[in-house]
C-alpha positions as CSV (number, residue, x, y, z in Angstrom):
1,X,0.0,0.0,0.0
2,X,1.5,3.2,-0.7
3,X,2.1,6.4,1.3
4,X,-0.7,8.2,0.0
5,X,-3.9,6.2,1.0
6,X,-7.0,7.9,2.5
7,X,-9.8,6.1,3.6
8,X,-13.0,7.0,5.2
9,X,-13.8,5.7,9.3
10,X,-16.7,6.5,11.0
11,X,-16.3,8.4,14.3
12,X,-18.3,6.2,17.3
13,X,-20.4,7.3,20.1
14,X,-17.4,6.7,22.1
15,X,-15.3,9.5,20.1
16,X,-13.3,5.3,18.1
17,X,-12.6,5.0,15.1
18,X,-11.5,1.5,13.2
19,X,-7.8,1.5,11.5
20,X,-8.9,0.0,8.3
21,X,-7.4,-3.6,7.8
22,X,-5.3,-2.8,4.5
23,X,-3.3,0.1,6.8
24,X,-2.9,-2.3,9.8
25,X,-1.5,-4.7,7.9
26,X,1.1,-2.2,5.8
27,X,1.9,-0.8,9.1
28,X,2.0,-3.9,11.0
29,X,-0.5,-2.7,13.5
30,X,-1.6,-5.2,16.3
31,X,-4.1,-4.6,19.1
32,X,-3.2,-3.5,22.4
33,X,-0.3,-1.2,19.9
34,X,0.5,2.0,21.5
35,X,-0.1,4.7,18.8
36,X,0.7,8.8,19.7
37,X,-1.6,10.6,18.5
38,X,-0.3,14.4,16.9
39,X,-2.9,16.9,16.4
40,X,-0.7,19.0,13.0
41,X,-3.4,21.9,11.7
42,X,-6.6,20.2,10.9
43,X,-5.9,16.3,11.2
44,X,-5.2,14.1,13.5
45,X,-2.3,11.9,12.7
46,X,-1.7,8.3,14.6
47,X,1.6,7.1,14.7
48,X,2.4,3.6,15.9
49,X,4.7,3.0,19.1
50,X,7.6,0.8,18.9
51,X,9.2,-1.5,20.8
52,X,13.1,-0.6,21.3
53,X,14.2,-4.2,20.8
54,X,13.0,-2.9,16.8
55,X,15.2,-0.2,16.4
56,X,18.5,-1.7,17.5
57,X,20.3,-1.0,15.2
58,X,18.6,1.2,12.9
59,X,21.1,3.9,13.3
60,X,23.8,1.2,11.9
61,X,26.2,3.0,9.2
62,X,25.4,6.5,9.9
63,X,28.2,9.1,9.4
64,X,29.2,10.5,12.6
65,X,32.2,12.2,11.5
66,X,31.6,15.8,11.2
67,X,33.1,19.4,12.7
68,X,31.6,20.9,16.0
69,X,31.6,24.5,16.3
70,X,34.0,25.7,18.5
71,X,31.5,26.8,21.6
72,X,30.2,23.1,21.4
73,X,31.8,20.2,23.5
């Protein structure tokens, strides 16, 4: 699925909404998934938690050469 889905959800009485199967299965979503939840202008964006055991790594390669200024340690 690509990065420029939208479909429609239905809010509930109880303010829900249902992640539609297609994105919870591109995203990996499971229940009981902590998502933070971003209020940016007019939308609501979800945006699901991970566990840190996922990202080791993930940082792996990166170029940390580079000069400081001279007022930063």
């Amino acid at each position: 699925m690509g990065a420029h889905v939208m479909l429609s959800v239905k809010v509930s009485p109880k303010f829900q909404v249902v992640i539609p199967k297609e994105i919870r299965e591109s995203l990996q979503v499971f229940p009981g998934q902590r998502m933070q939840v971003v209020q940016y202008e007019n939308r609501i964006e979800l945006i699901p938690e991970k566990n840190i055991s996922e990202l080791e790594g993930f940082l792996k390669g990166i170029n940390t050469t580079f000069d400081r200024e001279k007022d930063r340690l």
